[in-house]
C-alpha positions in Angstrom: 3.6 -21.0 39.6 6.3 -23.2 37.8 9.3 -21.7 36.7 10.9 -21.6 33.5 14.6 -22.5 32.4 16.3 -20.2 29.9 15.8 -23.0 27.1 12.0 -22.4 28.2 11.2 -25.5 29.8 9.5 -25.4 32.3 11.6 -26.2 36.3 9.7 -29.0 38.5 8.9 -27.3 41.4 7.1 -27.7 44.7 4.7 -25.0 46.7 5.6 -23.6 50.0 3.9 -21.6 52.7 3.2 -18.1 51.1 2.4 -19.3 47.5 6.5 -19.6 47.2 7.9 -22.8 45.2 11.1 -24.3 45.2 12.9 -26.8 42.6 12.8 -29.8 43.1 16.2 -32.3 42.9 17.7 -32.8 40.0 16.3 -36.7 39.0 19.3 -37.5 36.9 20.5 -40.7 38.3 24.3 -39.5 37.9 23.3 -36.2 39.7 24.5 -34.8 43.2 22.8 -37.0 45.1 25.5 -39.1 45.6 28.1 -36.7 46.8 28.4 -37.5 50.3 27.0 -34.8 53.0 28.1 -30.9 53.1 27.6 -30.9 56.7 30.9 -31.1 59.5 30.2 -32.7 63.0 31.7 -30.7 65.9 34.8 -33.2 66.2 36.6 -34.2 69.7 39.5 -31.8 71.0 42.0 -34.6 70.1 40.9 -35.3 66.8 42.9 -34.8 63.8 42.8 -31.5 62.7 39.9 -30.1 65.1 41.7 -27.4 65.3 40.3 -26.4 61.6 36.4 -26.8 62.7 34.2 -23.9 62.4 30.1 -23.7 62.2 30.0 -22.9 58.8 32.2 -25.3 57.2 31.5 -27.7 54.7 32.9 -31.1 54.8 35.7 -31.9 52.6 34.6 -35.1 51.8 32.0 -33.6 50.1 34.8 -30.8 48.4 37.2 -33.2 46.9 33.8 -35.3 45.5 32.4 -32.2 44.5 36.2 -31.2 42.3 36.1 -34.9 40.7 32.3 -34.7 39.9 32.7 -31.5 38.2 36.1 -33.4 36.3 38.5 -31.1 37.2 42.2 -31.6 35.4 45.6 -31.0 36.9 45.8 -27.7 35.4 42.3 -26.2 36.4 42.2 -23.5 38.8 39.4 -23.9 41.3 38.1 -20.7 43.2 36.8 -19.9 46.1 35.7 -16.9 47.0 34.4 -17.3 50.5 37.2 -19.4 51.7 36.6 -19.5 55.4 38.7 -22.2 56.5 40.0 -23.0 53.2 38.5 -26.8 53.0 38.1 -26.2 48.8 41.6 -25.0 48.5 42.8 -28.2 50.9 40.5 -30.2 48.7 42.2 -29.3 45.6 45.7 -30.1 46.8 44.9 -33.6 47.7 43.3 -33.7 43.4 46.4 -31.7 42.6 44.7 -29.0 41.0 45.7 -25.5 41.4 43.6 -23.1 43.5 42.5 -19.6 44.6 40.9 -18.2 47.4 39.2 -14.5 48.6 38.0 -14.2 52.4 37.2 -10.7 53.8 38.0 -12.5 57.3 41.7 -12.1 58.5 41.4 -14.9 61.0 39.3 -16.9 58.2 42.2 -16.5 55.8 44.8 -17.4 58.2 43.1 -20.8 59.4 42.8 -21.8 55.1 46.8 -20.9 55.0 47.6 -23.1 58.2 45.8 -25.9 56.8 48.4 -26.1 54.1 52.3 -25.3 56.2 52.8 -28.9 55.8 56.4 -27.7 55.8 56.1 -26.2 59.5 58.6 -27.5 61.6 57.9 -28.0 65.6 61.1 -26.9 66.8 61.1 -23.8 64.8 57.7 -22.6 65.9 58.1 -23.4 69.2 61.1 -20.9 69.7 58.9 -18.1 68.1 56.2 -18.9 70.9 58.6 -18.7 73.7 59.4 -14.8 72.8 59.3 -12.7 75.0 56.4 -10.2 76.5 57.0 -6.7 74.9 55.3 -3.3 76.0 52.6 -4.5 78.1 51.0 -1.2 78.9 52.3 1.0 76.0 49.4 -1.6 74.3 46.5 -2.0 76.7 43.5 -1.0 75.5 39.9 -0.7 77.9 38.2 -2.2 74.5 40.2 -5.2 74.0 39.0 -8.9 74.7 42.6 -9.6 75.5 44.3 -8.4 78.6 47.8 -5.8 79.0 50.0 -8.9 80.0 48.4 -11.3 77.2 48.8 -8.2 74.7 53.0 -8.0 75.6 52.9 -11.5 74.7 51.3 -12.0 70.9 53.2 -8.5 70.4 56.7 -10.2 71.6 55.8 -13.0 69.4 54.8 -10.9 66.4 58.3 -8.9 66.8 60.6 -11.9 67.2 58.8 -13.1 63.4 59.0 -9.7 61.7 63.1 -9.2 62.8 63.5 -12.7 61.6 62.4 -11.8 57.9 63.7 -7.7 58.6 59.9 -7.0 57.7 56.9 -5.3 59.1 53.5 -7.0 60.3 51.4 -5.3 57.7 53.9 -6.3 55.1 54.0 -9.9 56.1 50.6 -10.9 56.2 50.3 -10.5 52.3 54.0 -12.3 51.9 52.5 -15.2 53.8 49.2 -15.7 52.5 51.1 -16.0 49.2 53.6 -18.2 50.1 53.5 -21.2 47.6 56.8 -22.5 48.7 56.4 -23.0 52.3 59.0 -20.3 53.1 56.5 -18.6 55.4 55.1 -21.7 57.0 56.5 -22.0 60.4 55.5 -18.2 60.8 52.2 -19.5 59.6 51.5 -21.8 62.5 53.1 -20.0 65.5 50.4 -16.6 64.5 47.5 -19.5 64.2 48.3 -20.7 67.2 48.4 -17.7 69.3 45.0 -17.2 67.5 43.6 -20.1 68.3 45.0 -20.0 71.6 43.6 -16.3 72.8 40.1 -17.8 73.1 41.3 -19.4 76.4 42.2 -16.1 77.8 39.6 -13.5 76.5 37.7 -11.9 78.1 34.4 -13.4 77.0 31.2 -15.3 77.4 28.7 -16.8 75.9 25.8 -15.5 74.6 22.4 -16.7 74.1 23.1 -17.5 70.3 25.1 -20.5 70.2 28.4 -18.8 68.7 27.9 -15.6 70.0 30.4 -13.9 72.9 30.1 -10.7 74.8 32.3 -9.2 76.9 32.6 -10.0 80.4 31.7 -7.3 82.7 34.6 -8.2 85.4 37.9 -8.9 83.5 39.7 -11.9 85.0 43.0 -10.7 86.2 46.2 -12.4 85.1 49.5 -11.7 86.8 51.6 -12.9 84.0 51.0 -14.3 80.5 51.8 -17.9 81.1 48.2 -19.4 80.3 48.4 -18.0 77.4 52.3 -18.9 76.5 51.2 -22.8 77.9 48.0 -22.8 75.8 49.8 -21.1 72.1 52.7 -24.1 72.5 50.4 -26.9 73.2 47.9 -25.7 70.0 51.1 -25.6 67.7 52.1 -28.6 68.9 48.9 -30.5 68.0 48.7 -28.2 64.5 52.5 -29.2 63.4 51.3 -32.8 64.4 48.7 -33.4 62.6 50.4 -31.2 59.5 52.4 -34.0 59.4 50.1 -36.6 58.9 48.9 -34.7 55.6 48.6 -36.3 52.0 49.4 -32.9 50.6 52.6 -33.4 48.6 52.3 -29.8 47.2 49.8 -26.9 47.6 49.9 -24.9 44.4 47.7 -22.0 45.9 47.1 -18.3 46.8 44.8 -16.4 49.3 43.7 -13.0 49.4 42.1 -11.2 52.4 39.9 -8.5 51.3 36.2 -7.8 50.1 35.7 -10.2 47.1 33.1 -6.9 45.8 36.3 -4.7 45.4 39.0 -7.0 43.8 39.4 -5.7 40.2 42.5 -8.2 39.3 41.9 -11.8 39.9 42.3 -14.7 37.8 39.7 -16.2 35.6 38.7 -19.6 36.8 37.5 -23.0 35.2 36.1 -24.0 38.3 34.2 -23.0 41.5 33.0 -25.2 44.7 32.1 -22.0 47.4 29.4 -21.1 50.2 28.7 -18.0 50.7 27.7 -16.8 54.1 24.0 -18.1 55.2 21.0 -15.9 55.9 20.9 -16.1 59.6 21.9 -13.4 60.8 24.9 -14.9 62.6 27.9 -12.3 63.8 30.5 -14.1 62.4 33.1 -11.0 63.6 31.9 -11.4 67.3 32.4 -15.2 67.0 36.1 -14.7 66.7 36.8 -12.1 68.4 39.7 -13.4 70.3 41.2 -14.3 67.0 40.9 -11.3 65.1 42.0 -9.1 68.4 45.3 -11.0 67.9 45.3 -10.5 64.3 44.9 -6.9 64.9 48.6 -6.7 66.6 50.3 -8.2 63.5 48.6 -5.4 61.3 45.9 -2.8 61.4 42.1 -3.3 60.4 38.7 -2.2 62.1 36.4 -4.4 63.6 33.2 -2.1 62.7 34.2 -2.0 59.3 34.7 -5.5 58.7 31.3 -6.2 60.2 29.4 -4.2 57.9 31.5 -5.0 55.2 30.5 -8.8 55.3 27.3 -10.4 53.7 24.7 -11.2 56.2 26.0 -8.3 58.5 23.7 -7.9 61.6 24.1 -3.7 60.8 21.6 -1.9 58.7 24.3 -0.5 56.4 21.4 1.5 54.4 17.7 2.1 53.9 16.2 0.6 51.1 13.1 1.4 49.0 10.1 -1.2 48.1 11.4 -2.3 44.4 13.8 -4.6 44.3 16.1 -5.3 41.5 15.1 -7.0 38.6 18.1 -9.3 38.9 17.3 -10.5 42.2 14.5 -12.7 40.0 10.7 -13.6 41.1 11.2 -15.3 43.7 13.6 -12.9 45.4 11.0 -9.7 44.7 8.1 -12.0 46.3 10.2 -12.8 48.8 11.4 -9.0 49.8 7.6 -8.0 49.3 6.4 -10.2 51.9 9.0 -9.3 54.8 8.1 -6.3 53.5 4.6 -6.7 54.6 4.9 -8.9 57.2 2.9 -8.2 60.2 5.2 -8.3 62.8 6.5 -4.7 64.3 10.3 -4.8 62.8 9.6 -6.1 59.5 9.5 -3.3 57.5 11.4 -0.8 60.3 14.4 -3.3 60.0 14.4 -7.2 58.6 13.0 -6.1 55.2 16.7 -3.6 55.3 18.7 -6.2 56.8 17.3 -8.9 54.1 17.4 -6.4 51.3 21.5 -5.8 52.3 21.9 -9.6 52.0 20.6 -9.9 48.8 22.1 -6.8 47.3 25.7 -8.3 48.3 25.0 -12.0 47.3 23.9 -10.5 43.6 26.6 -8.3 43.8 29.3 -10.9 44.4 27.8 -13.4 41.4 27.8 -10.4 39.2 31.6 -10.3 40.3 31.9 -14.4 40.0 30.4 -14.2 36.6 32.8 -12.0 35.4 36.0 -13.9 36.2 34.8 -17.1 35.0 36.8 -18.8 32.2 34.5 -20.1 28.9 33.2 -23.6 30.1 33.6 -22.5 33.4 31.1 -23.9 35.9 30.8 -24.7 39.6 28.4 -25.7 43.1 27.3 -22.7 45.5 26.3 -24.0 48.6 23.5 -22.7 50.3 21.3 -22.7 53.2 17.4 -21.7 53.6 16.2 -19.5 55.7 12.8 -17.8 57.5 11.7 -14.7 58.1 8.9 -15.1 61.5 6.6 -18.0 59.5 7.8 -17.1 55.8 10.3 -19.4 54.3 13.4 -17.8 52.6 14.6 -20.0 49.7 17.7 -18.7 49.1 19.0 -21.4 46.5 16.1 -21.1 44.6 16.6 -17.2 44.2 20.7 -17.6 43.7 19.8 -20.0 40.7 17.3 -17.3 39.3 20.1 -14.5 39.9 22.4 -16.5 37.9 19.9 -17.1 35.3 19.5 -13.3 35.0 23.3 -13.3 35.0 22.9 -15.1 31.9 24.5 -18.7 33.4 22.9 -21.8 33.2 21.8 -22.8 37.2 19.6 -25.3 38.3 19.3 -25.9 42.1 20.6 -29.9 42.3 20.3 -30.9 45.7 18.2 -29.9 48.8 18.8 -31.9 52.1 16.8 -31.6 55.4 19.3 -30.1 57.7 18.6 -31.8 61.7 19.6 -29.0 63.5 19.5 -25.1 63.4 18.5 -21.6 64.9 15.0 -22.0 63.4 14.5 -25.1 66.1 16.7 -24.1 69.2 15.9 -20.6 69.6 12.3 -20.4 71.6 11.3 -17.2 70.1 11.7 -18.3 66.7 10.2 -21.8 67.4 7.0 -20.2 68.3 6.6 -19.0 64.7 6.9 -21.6 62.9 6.7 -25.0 65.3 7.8 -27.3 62.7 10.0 -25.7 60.7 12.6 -27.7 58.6 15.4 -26.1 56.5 17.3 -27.4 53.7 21.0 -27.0 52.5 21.0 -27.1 48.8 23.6 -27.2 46.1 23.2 -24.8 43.2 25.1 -25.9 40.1 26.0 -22.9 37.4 27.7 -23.0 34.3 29.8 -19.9 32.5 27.0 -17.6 30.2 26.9 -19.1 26.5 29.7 -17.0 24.7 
């Protein structure tokens, strides 16, 4: 069944398995097509900034083409409010546009502010990561990834930068995220770098899932914290190296680390290039682990809550009934119906929950993206589609019909066959659907006619 626009013409679209249909591309000749790819390449260790990779990530090749091809101006503020590693707020610097971030992830929010401490000086940070060890077993905990001795390190560390500004952790971490002027940047990059650092040292390993960790069963011992101390210096080093080699002149920025669905006060935007977290049920807490255990001695935060707090949570967070919300649009009730209904054992005692919590955030934060946007606002949400067993998931398709409900216009622009993913290298899943291809596609929304 075709669908319509809110003009009421009618959408090209395609069938699927299931009776589902997606939009097809946009055929405009000046359309998306020619922005280059969304997708990051795992670079080497001594790569320019491979310090900033992560899974998710989208290229910012593809940012700074997407800001120009939705002609930003100088005086635009461009949002994002899944920032991860803060490539859309790095991509507006070098357009010199203002911008704004939201990430519920500490560690997420950290790596976007180290991107731009182009004022970090080497010297600087490297006396803050020479501190030293401070109440090793006042601190040990049997919970923790990181050991008693590596624990009296970051702590000495975090104590030598709060008496420098006379100022506690919990206070800081705000100050800093803030920091327009590059006052806090040296701070910035020593805390990143002990991040970045404690996944040499934690006590982890991998897990079948390809950014997955568990805890070892048989810590390794360390007599001293010198791995740790060795590997922090030699990561700040390469970060305040290849900060220098930036084209940022000036960052005109801020960041906020919280739940985007509880911020009452931001500022209204002209301009949004985002990607919120992917249905695939990927444990993006576990996967920095190390990080966000270090993060946790500058200033106090759960892990539990932060997991079930974040869209695409692996936690049933609730039990849901069989309607969905009208908002969600057609496809997204056909889609709930037929996890819903699917044959296999846990889909209804668990997926059709753990889908229905996804969807119910991802409306919940458009509803809250809608209502910051400036008039003439517009933007690109990238996403990725999923499957349930042998049922495609077209999750672009139903954010476009979620903003249509939310009164916006949105047209999915772009879909591209994406090479490698879960649905191919995981054997279990492979035997549902042998050949099954997924697509990263841009959505493209503009502000509800006033």
């Amino acid at each position: 069944m075709a669908q319509r626009k809110r003009d009421g013409s009618l959408r090209a679209s395609q069938p699927t398995l299931d009776g589902l249909e997606l939009p097809l591309t946009d055929p405009n000749p000046h359309s998306w097509r020619s922005l280059p790819t969304t997708k990051v390449r795992r670079p080497s260790p001594n790569s320019a900034f491979s310090w900033t990779y992560t899974y998710t990530a989208f290229s910012l090749e593809f940012a700074q083409s997407a800001i120009r091809h939705l002609g930003v101006r100088p005086d635009s503020l461009i949002f994002d409010p899944f920032l991860g590693s803060g490539t859309t707020m790095v991509a507006a610097a070098l357009e010199g546009a203002r911008s704004f971030g939201v990430d519920i992830s500490p560690f997420a929010a950290l790596l976007a502010r180290a991107r731009i401490a182009v004022n970090a000086d080497g010297k600087r940070v490297g006396s803050y990561l020479k501190a030293k060890s401070r109440s090793a077993q006042e601190h040990a905990t049997s919970a923790s990834v990181i050991n008693a001795h590596d624990s009296a390190y970051v702590r000495g560390v975090i104590y030598q930068i709060c008496r420098a500004h006379n100022i506690s952790g919990q206070d800081l971490w705000p100050r800093i995220l803030e920091d327009e002027v590059g006052q806090f940047d040296n701070e910035v990059v020593a805390i990143a770098s002990l991040a970045l650092a404690a996944r040499v040292v934690a006590n982890l390993e991998r897990g079948s899932n390809p950014i997955w960790y568990r805890q070892r069963a048989i810590e390794i011992e360390n007599s001293n914290s010198d791995v740790f101390r060795a590997a922090s210096i030699e990561i700040a080093q390469k970060i305040t190296s290849d900060l220098s080699t930036s084209e940022i002149a000036t960052a005109r920025f801020r960041i906020k680390n919280g739940d985007f669905l509880s911020m009452n006060r931001l500022p209204k935007f002209d301009t949004c290039v985002t990607s919120p977290p992917y249905l695939n049920r990927l444990d993006y807490v576990v996967a920095h682990l190390p990080e966000l255990s270090v993060l946790q001695m500058l200033f106090p935060f759960s892990l539990d809550e932060l997991k079930r707090s974040m869209i695409g949570t692996t936690k049933i967070v609730g039990k849901f009934g069989p309607e969905v919300p009208r908002g969600w649009g057609e496809t997204g009730e056909q889609v709930m119906d037929a996890v819903l209904n699917h044959s296999s054992y846990a889909s209804a005692r668990y997926y059709y929950h753990n889908y229905f919590s996804y969807f119910d955030r991802l409306f919940a934060s458009l509803v809250q993206l809608v209502k910051f946007m400036r008039k003439n606002a517009h933007g690109i949400i990238v996403l990725q589609d999923s499957f349930y067993k042998d049922l495609p998931i077209p999750t672009a398709t139903i954010c476009a019909e979620m903003l249509e409900q939310l009164s916006c216009d949105a047209e999915v622009v772009r879909s591209t066959s994406v090479q490698t993913h879960m649905g191919r290298l995981s054997p279990t899943q492979v035997t549902y659907a042998p050949k099954k291809t997924l697509n990263e596609s841009l959505v493209y929304f503009r502000a509800p006619l006033q």
